[in-house]
C-alpha positions as CSV (number, residue, x, y, z in Angstrom):
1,X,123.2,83.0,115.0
2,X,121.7,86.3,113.9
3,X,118.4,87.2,113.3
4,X,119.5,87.7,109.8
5,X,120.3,84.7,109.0
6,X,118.4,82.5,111.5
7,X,115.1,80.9,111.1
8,X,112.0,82.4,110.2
9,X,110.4,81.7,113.6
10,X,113.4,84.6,115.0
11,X,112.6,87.0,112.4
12,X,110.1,89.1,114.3
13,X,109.7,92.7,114.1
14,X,110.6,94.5,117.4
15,X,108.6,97.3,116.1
16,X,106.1,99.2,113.6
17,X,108.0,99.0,110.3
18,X,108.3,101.5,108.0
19,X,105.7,101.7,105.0
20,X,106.8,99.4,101.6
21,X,109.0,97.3,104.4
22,X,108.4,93.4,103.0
23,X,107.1,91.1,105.3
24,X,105.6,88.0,105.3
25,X,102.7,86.6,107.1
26,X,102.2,83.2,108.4
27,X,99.0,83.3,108.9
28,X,98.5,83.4,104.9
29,X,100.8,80.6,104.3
30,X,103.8,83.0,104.4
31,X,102.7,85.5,101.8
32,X,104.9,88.2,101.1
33,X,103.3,91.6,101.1
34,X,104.8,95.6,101.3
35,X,103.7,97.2,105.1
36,X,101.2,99.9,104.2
37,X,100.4,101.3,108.0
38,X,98.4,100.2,110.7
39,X,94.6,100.1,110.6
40,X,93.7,99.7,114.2
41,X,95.1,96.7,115.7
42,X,95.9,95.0,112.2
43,X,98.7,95.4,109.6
44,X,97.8,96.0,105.7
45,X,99.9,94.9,103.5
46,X,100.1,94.8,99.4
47,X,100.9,92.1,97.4
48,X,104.8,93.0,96.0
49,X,103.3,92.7,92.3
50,X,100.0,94.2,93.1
51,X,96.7,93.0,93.9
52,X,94.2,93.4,96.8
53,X,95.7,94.9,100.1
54,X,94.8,92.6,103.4
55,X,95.0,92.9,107.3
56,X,97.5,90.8,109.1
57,X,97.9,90.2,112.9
58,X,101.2,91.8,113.7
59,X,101.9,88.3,116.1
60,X,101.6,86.6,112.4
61,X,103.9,88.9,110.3
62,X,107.9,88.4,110.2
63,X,110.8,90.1,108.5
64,X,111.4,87.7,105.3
65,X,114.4,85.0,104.8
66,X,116.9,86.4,102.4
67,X,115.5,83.9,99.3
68,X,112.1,85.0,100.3
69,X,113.3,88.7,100.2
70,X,114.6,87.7,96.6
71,X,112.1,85.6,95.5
72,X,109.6,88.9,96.3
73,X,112.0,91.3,94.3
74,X,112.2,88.6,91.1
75,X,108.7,88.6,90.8
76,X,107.8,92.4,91.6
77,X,111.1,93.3,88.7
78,X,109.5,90.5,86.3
79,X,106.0,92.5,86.9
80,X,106.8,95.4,85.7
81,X,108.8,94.4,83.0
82,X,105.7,93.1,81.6
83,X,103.9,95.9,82.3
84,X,101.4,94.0,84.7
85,X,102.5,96.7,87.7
86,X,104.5,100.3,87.2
């Protein structure tokens, strides 16, 4: 089974991702959010349709499942289409 397609728990990143990769964070109840960078030992990252940046433990964050990875790009295209992000 690949990381790909296996189960959420195998989804870790092997390394700093680059800034406006998705990830999610378990310890948030699996909120999706766009890297941003790293603030000390933490990991901001932004809401896909906008909001308040927060700090995630990088032992919390994962690569999202493809339907997570969707559901995230349904919502950020339905955003903007009604103007709520650009």
């Amino acid at each position: 089974m690949s990381a790909e397609n296996g189960p959420p728990s195998e989804q870790k990143p092997s390394q700093v991702p680059a800034p406006g990769t998705m990830l999610v964070d378990t310890s948030r109840r699996d909120r999706v959010g766009e890297f941003r960078g790293v603030a000390g030992p933490y990991w901001p990252l932004r809401p896909v349709c906008g909001g308040t940046e927060w700090e995630a433990e990088p032992v919390n964050v994962r690569e999202p499942s493809p339907i997570e990875r969707l559901r995230a790009e349904i919502s950020r295209r339905n955003a903007r289409s009604e103007g709520r992000i650009l």
